[in-house]
C-alpha positions in Angstrom: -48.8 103.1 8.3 -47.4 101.4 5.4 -43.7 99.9 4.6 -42.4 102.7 3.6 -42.7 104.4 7.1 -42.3 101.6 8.7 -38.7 100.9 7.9 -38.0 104.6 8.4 -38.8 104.0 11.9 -36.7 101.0 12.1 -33.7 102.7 10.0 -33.9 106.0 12.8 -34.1 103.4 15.8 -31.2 101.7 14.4 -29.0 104.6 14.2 -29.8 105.5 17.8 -28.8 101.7 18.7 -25.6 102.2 16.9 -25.1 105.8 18.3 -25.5 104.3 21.9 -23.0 101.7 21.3 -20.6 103.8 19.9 -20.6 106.4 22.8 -21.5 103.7 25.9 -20.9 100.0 24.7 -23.2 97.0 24.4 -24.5 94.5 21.8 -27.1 96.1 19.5 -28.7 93.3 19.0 -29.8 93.5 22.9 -30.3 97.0 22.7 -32.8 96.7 19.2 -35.0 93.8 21.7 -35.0 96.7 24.5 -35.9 99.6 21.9 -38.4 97.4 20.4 -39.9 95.9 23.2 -40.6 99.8 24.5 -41.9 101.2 21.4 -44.9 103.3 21.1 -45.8 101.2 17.6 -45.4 98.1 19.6 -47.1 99.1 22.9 -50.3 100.6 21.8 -52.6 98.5 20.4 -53.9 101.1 17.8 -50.3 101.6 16.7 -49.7 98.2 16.6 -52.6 97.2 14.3 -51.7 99.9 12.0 -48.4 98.1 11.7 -50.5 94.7 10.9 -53.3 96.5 8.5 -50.7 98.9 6.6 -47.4 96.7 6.4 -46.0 93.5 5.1 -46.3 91.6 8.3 -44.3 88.4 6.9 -41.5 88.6 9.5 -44.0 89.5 12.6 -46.0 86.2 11.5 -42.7 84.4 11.5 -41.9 85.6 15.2 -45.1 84.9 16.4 -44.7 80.9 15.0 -41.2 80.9 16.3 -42.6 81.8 19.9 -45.3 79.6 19.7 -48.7 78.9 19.2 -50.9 81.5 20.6 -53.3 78.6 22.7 -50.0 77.5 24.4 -49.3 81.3 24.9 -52.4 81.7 27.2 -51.3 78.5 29.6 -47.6 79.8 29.6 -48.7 83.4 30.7 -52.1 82.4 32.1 -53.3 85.9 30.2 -55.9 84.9 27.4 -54.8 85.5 24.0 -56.6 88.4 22.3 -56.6 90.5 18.8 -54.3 93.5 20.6 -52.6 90.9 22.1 -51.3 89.1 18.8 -51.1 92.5 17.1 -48.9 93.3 19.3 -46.4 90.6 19.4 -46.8 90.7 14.9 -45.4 94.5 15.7 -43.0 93.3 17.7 -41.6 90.5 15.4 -42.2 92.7 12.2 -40.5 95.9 13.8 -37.3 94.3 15.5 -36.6 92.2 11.9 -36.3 95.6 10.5 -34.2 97.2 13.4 -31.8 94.3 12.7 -32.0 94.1 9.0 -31.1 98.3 9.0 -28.5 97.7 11.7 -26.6 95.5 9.6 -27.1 97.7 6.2 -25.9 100.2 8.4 -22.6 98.6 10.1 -22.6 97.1 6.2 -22.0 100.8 4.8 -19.2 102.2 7.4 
């Protein structure tokens, strides 16, 4: 995985957020958390560290500070904080900054 693939993945999951809005309705923004939040590069662990080893990872490191520190993480969710655990929520964070960046290049362009 590197940047390059990366934001293609976030560019095609955009345009399937904005193709779903246009037909059906709804706030993209929403929808890019829901696409996210179900995405194969985000769920599996393998996936997700290939995101982390491969990628810029500077917005998913920013997420994971903005939800918080990983030791209050485990008392919040009582589930212990692990490597696939915080590669998964770096995925997350890096992969839904690039949803929304694309959404808006896209709406920027029509």
């Amino acid at each position: 995985m590197n940047d390059y693939q990366l934001n293609q993945i976030a560019e095609d999951m955009a345009r399937e957020i904005l193709a779903e809005v246009a037909e059906y309705g709804g706030d993209a923004s929403d929808l890019a958390h829901e696409a996210v939040d179900g995405c194969e590069h985000v769920i599996y662990h393998a996936k997700a560290h290939a995101i982390c080893q491969g990628c810029n990872t500077d917005n998913g490191e920013q997420f994971l500070a903005d939800v918080g520190n990983p030791d209050n993480a485990k008392s919040r969710n009582s589930r212990p904080v692990t490597y696939d655990s915080l590669a998964t929520m770096i995925a997350y964070g890096e992969l839904l900054a690039r949803v929304i960046l694309a959404i808006d290049e896209i709406e920027g362009d029509a």
